[in-house]
PyMOL Python script that loads the backbone (N, CA, C, O; Angstrom):
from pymol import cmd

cmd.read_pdbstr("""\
ATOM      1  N   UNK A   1      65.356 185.894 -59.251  1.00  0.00           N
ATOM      2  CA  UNK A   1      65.660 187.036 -60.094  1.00  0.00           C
ATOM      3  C   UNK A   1      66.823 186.681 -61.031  1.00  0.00           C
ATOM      4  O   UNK A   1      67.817 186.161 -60.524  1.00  0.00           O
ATOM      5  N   UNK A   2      66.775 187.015 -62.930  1.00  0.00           N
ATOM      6  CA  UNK A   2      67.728 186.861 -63.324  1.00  0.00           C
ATOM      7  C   UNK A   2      68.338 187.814 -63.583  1.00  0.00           C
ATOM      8  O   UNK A   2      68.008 189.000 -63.594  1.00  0.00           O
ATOM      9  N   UNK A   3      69.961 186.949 -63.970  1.00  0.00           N
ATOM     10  CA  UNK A   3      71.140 188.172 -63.704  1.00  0.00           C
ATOM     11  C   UNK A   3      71.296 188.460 -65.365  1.00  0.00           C
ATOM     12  O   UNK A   3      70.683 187.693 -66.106  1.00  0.00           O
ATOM     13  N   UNK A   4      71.849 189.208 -65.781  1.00  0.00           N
ATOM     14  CA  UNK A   4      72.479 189.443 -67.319  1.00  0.00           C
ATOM     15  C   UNK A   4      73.728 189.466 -67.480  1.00  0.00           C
ATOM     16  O   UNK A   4      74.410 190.381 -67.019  1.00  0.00           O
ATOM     17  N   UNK A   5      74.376 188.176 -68.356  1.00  0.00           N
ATOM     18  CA  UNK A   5      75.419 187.706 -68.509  1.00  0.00           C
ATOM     19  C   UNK A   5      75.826 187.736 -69.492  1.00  0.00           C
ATOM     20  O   UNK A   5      75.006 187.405 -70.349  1.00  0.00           O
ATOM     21  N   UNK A   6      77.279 188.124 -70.039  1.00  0.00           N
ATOM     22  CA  UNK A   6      77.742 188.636 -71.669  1.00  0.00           C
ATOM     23  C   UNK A   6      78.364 187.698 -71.460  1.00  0.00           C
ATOM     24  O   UNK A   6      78.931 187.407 -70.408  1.00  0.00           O
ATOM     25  N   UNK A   7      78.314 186.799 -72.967  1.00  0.00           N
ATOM     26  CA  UNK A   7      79.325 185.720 -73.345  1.00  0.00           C
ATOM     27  C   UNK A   7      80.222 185.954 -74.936  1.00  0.00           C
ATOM     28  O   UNK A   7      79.801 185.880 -76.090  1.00  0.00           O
ATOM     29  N   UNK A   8      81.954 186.334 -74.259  1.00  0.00           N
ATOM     30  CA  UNK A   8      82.372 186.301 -75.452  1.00  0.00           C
ATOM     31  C   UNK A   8      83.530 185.963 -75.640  1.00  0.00           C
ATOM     32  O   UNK A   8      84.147 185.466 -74.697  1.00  0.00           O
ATOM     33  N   UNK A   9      84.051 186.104 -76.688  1.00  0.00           N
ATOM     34  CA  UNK A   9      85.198 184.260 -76.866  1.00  0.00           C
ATOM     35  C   UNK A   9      85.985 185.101 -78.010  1.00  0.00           C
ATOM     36  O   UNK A   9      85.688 186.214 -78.446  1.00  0.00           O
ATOM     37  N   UNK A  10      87.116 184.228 -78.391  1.00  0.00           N
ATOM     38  CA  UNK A  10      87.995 184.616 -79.321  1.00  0.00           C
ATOM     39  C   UNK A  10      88.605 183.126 -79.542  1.00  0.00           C
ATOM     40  O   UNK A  10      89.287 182.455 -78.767  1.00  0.00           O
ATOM     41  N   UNK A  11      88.160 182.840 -80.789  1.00  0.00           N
ATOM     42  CA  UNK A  11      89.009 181.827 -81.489  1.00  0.00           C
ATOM     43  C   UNK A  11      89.948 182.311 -82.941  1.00  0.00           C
ATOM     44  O   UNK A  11      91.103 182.736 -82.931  1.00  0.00           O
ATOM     45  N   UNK A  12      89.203 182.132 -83.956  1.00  0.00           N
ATOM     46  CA  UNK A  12      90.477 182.809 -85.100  1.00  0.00           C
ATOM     47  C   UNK A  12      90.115 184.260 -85.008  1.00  0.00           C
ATOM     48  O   UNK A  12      90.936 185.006 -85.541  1.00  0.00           O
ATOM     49  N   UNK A  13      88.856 184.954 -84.337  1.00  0.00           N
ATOM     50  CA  UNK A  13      88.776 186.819 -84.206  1.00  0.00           C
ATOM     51  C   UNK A  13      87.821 186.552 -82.993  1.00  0.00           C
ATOM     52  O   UNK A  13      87.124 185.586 -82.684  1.00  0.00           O
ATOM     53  N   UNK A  14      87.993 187.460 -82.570  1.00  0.00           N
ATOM     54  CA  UNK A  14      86.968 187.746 -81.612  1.00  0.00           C
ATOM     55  C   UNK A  14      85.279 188.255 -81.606  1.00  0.00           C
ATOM     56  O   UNK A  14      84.780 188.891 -82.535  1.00  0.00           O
ATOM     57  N   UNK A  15      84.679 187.914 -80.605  1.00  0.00           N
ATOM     58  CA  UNK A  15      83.203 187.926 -80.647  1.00  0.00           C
ATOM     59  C   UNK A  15      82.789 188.342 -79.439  1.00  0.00           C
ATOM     60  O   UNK A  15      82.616 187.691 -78.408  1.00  0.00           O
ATOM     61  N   UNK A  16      82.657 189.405 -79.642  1.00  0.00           N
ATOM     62  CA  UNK A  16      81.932 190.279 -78.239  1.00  0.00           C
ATOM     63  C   UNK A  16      80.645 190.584 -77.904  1.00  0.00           C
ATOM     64  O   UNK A  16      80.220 191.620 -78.416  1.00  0.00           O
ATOM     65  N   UNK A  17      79.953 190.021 -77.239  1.00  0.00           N
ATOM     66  CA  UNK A  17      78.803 190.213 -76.874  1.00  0.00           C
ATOM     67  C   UNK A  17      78.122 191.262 -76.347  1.00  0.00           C
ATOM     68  O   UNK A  17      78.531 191.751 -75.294  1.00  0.00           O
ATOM     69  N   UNK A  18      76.908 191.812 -77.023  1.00  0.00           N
ATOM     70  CA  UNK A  18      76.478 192.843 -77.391  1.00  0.00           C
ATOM     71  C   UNK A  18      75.097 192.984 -76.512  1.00  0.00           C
ATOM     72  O   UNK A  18      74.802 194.128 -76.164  1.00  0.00           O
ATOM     73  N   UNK A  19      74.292 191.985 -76.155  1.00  0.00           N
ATOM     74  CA  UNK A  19      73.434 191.625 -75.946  1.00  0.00           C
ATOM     75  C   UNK A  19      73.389 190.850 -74.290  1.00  0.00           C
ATOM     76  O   UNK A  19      73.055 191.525 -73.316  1.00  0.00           O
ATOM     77  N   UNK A  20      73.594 190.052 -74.218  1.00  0.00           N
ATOM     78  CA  UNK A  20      74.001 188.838 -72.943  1.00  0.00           C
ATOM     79  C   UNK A  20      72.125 188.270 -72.843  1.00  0.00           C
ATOM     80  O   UNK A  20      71.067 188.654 -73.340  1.00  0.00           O
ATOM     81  N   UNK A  21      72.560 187.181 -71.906  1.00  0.00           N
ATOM     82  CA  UNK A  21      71.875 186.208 -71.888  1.00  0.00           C
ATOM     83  C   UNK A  21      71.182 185.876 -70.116  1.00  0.00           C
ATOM     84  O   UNK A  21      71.670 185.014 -69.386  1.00  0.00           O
ATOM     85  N   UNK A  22      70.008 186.756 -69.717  1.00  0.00           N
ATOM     86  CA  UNK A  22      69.770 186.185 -68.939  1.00  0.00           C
ATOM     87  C   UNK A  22      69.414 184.340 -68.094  1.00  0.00           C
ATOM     88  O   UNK A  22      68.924 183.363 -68.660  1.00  0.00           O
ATOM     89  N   UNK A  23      69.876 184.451 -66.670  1.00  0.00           N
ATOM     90  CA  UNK A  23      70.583 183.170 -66.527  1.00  0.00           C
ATOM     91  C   UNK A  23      69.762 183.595 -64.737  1.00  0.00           C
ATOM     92  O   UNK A  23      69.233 184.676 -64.475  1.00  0.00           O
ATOM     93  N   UNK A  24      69.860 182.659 -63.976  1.00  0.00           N
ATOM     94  CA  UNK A  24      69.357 182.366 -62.572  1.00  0.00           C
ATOM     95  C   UNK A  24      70.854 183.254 -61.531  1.00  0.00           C
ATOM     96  O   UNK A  24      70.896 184.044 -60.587  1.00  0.00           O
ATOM     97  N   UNK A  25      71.809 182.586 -62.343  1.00  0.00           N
ATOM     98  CA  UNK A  25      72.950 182.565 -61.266  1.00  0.00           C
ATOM     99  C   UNK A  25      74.195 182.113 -62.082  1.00  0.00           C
ATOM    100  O   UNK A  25      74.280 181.491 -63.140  1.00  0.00           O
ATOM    101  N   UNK A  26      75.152 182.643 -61.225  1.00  0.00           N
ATOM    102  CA  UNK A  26      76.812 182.389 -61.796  1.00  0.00           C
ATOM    103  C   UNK A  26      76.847 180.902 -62.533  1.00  0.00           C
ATOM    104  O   UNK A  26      76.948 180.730 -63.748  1.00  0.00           O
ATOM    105  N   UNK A  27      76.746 179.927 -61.579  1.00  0.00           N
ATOM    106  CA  UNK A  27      76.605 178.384 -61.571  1.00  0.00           C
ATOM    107  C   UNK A  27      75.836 178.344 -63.027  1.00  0.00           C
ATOM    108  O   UNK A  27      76.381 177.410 -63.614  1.00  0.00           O
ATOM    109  N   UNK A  28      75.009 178.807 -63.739  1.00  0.00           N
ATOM    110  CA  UNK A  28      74.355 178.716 -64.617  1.00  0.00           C
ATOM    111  C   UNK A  28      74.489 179.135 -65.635  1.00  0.00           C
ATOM    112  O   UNK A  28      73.944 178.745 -66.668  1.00  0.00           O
ATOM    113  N   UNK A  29      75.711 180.539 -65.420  1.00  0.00           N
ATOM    114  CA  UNK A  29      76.261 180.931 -66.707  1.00  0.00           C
ATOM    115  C   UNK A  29      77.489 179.979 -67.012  1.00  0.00           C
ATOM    116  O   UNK A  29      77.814 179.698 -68.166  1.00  0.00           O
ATOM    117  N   UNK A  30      78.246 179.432 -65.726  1.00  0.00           N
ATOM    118  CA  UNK A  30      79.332 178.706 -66.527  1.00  0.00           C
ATOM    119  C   UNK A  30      79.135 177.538 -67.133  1.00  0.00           C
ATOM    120  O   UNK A  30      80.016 176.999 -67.802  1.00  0.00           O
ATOM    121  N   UNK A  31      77.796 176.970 -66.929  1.00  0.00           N
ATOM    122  CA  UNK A  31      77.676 175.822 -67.489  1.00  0.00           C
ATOM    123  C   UNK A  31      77.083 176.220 -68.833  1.00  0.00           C
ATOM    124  O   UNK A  31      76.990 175.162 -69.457  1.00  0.00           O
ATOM    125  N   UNK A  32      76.585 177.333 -69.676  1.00  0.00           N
ATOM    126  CA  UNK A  32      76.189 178.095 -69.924  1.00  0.00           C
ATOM    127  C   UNK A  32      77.390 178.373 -71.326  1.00  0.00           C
ATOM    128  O   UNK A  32      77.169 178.190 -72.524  1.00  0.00           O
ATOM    129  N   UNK A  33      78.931 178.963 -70.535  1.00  0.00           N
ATOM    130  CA  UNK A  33      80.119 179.253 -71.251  1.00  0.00           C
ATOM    131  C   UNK A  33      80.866 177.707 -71.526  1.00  0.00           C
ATOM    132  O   UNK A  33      81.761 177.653 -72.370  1.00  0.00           O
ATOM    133  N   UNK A  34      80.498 176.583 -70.851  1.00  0.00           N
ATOM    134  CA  UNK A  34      81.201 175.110 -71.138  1.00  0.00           C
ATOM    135  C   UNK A  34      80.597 175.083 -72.544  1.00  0.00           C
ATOM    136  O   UNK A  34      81.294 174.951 -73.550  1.00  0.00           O
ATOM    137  N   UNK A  35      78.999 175.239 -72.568  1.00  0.00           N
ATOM    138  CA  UNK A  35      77.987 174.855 -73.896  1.00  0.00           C
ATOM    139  C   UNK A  35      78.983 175.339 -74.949  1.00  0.00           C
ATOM    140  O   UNK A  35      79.609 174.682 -75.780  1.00  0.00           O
ATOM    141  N   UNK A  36      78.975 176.659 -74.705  1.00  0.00           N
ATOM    142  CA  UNK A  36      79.682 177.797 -75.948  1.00  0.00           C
ATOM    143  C   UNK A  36      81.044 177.188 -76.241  1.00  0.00           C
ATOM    144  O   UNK A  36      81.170 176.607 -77.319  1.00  0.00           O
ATOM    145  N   UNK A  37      82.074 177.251 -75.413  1.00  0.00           N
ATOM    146  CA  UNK A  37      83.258 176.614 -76.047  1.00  0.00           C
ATOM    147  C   UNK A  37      83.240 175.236 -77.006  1.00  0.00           C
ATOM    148  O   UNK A  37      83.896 174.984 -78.017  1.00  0.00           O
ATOM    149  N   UNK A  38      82.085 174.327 -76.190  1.00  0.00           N
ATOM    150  CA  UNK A  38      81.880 172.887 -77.281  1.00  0.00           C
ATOM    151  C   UNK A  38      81.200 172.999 -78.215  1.00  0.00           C
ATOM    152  O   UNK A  38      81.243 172.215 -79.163  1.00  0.00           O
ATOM    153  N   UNK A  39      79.997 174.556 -78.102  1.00  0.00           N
ATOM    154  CA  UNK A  39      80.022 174.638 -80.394  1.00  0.00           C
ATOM    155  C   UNK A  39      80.779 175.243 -80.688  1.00  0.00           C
ATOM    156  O   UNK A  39      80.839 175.359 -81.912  1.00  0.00           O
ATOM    157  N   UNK A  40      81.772 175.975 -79.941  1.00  0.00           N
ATOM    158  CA  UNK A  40      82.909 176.492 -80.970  1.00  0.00           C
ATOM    159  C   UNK A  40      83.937 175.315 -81.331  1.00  0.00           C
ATOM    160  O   UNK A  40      84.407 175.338 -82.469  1.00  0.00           O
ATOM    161  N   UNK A  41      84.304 174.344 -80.508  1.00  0.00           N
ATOM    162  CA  UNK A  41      85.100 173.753 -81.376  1.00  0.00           C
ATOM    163  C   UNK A  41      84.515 172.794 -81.850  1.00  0.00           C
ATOM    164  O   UNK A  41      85.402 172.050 -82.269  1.00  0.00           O
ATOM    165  N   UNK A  42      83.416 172.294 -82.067  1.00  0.00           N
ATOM    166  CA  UNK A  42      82.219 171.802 -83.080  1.00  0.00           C
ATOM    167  C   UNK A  42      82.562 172.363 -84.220  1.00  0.00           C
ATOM    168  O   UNK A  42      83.485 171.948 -84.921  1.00  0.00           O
ATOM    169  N   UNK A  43      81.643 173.621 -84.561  1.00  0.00           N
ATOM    170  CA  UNK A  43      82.028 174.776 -85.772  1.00  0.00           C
ATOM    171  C   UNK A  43      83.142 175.109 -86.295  1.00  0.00           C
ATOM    172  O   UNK A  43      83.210 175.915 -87.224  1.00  0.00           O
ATOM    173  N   UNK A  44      83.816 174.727 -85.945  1.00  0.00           N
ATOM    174  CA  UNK A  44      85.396 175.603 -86.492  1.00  0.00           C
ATOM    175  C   UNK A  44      86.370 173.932 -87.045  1.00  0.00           C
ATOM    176  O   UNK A  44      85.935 172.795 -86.858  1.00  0.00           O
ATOM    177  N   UNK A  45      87.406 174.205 -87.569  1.00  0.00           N
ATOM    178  CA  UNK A  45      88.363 173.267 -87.620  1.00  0.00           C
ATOM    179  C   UNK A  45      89.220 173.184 -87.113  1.00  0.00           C
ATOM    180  O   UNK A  45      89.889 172.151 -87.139  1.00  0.00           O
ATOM    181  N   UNK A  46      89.526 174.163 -86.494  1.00  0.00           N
ATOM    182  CA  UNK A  46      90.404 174.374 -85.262  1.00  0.00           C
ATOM    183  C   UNK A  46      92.133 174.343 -85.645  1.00  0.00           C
ATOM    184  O   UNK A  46      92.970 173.699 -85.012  1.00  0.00           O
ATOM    185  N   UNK A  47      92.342 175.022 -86.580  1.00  0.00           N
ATOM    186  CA  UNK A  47      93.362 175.069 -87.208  1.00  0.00           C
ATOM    187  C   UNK A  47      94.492 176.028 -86.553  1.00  0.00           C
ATOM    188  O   UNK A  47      95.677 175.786 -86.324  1.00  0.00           O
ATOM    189  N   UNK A  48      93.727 177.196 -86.330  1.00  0.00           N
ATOM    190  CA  UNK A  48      94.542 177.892 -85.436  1.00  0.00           C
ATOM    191  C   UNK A  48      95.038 177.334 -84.310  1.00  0.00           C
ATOM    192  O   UNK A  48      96.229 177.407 -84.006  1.00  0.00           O
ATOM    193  N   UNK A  49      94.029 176.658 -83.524  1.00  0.00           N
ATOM    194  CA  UNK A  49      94.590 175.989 -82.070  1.00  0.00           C
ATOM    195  C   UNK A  49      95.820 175.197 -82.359  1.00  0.00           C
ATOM    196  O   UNK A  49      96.932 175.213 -81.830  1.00  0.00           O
ATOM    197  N   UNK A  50      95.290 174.458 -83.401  1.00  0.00           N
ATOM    198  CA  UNK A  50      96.732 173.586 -83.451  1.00  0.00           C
ATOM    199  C   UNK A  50      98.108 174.465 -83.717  1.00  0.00           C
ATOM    200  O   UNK A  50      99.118 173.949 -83.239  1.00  0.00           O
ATOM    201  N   UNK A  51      98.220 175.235 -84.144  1.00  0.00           N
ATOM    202  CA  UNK A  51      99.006 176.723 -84.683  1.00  0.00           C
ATOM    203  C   UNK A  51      99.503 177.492 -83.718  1.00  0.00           C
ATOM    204  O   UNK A  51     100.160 178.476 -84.057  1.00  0.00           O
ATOM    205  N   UNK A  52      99.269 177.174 -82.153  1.00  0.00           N
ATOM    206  CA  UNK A  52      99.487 177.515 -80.988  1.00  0.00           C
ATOM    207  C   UNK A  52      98.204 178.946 -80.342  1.00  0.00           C
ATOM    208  O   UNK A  52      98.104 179.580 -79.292  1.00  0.00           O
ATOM    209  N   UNK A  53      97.379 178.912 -81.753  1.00  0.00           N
ATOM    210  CA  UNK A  53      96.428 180.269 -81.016  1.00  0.00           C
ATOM    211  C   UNK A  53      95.735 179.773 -79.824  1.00  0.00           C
ATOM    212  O   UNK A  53      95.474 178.595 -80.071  1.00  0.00           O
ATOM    213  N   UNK A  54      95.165 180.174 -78.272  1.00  0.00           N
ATOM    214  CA  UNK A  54      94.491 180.050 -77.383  1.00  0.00           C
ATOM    215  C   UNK A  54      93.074 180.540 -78.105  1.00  0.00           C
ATOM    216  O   UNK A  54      92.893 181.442 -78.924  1.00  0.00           O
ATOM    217  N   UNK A  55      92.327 179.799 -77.621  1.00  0.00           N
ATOM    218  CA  UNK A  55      91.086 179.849 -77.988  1.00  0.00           C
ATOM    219  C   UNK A  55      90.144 180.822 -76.509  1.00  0.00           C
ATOM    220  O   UNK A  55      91.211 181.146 -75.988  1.00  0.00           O
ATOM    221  N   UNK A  56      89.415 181.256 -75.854  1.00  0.00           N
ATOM    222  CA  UNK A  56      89.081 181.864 -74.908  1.00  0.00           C
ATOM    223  C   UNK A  56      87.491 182.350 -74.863  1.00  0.00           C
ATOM    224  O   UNK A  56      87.042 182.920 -75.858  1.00  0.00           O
ATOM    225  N   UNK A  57      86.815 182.170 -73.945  1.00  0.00           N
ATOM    226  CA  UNK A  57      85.969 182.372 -73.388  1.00  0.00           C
ATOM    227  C   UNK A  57      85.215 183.240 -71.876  1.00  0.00           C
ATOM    228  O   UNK A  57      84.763 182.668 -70.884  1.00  0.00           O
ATOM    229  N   UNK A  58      85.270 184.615 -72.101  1.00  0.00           N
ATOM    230  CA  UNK A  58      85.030 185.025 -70.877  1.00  0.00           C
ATOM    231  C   UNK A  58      83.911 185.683 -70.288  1.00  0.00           C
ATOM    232  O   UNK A  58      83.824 186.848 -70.676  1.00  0.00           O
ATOM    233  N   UNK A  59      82.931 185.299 -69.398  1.00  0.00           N
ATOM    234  CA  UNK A  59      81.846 186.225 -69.126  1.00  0.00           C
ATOM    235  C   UNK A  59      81.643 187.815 -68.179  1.00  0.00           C
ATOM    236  O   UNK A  59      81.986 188.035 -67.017  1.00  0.00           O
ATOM    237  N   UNK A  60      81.115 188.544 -68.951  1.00  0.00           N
ATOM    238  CA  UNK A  60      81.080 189.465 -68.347  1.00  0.00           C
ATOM    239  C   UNK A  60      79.926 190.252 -68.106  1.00  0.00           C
ATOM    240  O   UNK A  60      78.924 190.011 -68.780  1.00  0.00           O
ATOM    241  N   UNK A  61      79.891 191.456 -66.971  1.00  0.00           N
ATOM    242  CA  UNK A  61      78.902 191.732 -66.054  1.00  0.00           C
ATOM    243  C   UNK A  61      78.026 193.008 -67.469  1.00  0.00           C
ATOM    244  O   UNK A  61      76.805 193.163 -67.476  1.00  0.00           O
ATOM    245  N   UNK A  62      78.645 193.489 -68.143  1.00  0.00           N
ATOM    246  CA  UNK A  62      78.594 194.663 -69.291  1.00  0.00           C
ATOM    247  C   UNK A  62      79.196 194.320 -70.455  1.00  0.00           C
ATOM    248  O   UNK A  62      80.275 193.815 -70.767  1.00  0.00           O
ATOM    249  N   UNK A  63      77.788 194.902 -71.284  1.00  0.00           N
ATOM    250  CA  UNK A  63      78.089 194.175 -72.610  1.00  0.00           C
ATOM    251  C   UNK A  63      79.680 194.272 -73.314  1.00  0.00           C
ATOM    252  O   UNK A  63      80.567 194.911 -72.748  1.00  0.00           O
ATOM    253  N   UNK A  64      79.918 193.525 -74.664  1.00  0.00           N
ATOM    254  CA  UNK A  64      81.033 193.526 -75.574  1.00  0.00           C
ATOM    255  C   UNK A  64      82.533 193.610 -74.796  1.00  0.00           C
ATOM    256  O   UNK A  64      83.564 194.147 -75.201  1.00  0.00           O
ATOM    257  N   UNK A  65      82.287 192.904 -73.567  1.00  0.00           N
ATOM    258  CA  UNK A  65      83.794 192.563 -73.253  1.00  0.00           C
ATOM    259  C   UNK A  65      84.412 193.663 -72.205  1.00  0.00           C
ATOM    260  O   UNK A  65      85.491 193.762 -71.621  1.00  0.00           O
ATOM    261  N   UNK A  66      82.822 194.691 -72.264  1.00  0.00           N
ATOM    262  CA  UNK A  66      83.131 195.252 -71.185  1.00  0.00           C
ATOM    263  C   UNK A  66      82.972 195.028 -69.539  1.00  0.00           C
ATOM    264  O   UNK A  66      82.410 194.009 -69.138  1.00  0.00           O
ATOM    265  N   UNK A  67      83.493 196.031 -68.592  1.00  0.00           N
ATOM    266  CA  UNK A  67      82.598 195.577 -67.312  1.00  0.00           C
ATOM    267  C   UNK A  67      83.547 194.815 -66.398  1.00  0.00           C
ATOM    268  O   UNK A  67      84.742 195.111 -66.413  1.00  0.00           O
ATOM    269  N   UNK A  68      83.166 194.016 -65.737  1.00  0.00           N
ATOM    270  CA  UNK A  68      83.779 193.078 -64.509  1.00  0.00           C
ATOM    271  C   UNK A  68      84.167 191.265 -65.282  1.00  0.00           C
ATOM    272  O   UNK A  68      83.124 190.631 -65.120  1.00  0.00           O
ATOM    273  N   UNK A  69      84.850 190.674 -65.737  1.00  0.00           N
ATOM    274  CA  UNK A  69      85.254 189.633 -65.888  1.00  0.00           C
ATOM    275  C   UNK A  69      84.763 188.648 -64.663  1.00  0.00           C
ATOM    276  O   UNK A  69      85.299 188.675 -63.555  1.00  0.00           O
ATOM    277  N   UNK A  70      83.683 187.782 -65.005  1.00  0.00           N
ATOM    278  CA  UNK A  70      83.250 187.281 -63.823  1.00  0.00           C
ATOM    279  C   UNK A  70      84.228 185.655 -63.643  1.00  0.00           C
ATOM    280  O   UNK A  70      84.715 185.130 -62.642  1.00  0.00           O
ATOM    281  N   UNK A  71      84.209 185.223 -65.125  1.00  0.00           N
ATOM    282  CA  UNK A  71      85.381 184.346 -65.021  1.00  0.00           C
ATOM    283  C   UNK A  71      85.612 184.088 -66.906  1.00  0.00           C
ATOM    284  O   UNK A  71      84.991 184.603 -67.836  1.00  0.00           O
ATOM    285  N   UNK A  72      86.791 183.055 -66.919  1.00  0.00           N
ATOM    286  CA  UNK A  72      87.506 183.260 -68.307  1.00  0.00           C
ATOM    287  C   UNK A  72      87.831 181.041 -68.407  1.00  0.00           C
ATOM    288  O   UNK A  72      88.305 180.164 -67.686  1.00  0.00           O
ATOM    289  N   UNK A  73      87.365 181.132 -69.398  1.00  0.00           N
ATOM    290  CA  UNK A  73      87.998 179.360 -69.786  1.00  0.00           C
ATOM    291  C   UNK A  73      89.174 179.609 -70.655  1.00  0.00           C
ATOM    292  O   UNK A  73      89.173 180.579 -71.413  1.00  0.00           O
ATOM    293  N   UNK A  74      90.117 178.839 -70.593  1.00  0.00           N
ATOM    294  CA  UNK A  74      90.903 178.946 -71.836  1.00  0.00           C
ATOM    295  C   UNK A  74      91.132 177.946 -72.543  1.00  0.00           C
ATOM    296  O   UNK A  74      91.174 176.961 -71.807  1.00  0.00           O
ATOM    297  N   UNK A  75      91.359 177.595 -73.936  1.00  0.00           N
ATOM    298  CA  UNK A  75      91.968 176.467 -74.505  1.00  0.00           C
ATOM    299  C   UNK A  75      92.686 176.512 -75.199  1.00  0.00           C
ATOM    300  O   UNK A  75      92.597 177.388 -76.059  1.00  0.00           O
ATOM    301  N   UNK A  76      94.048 175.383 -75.208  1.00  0.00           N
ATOM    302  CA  UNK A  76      94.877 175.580 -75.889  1.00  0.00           C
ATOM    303  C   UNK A  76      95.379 174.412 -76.131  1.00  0.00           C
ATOM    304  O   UNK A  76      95.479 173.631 -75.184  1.00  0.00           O
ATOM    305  N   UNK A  77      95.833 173.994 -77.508  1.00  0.00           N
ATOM    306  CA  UNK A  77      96.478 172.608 -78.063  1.00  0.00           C
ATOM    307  C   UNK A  77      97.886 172.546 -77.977  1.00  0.00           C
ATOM    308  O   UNK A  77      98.519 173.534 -77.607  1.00  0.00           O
ATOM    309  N   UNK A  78      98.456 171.455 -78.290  1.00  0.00           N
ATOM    310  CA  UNK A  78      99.831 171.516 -78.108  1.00  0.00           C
ATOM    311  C   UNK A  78     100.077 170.139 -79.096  1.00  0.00           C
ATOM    312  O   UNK A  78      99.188 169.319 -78.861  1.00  0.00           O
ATOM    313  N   UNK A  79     100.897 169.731 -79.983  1.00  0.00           N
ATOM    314  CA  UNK A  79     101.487 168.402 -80.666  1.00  0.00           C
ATOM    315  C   UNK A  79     102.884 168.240 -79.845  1.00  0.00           C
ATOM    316  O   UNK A  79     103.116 168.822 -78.785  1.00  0.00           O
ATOM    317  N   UNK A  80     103.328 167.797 -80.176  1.00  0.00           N
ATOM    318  CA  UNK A  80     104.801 167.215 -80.047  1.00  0.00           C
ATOM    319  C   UNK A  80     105.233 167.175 -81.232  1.00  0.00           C
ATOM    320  O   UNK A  80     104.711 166.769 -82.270  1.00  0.00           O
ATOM    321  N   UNK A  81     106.289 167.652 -80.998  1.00  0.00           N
ATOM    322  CA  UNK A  81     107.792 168.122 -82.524  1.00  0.00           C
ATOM    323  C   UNK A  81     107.918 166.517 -82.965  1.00  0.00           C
ATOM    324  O   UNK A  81     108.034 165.502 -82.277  1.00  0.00           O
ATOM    325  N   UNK A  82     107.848 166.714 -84.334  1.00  0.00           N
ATOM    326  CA  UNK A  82     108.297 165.560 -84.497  1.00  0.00           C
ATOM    327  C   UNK A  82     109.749 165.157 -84.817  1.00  0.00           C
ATOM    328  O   UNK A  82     110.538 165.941 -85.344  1.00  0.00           O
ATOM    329  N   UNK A  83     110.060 163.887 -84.470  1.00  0.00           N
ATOM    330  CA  UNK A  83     111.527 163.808 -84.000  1.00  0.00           C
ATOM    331  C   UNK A  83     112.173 164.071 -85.415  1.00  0.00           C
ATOM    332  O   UNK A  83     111.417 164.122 -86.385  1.00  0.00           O
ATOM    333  N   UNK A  84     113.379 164.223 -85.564  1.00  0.00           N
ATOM    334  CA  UNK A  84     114.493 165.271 -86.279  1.00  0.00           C
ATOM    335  C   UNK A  84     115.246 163.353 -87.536  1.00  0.00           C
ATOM    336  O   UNK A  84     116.165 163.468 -88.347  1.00  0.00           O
TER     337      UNK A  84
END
""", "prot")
cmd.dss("prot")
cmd.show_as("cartoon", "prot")
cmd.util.cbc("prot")
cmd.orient("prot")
């Protein structure tokens, strides 16, 4: 039996899922939310990240971010200051 899983993320705005994506099982949505984070930073230039914005990914049980948070990825860049 499949479950219905909302996938939605925030890189430079947020994207809330409206719809979700039937899937077998948990195990299947997170591999599922790994996919999604690697075309987002595919697609994007990632300008913000470098800028200190967290990038984020979280699935949930009810659509657009509503509902139960079943789990959350985060990403975030960091440089080093350059010396003075």
């Amino acid at each position: 039996m499949a479950n219905l899983f909302y996938f939605n993320s925030v890189n430079d705005h947020p994207d809330l899922d409206p719809d979700g994506i039937e899937l077998p099982d948990l195990a299947a949505a997170q591999k599922e939310a790994l996919r999604l984070l690697g075309r987002m930073l595919q697609d994007a230039d990632g300008d913000g990240l470098w800028h200190g914005k967290d990038w984020s990914v979280w699935v949930t049980d009810a659509p657009s971010g509503t509902g139960h948070i079943l789990f959350k990825l985060h990403l975030s860049a960091t440089k080093p200051h350059d010396p003075a």
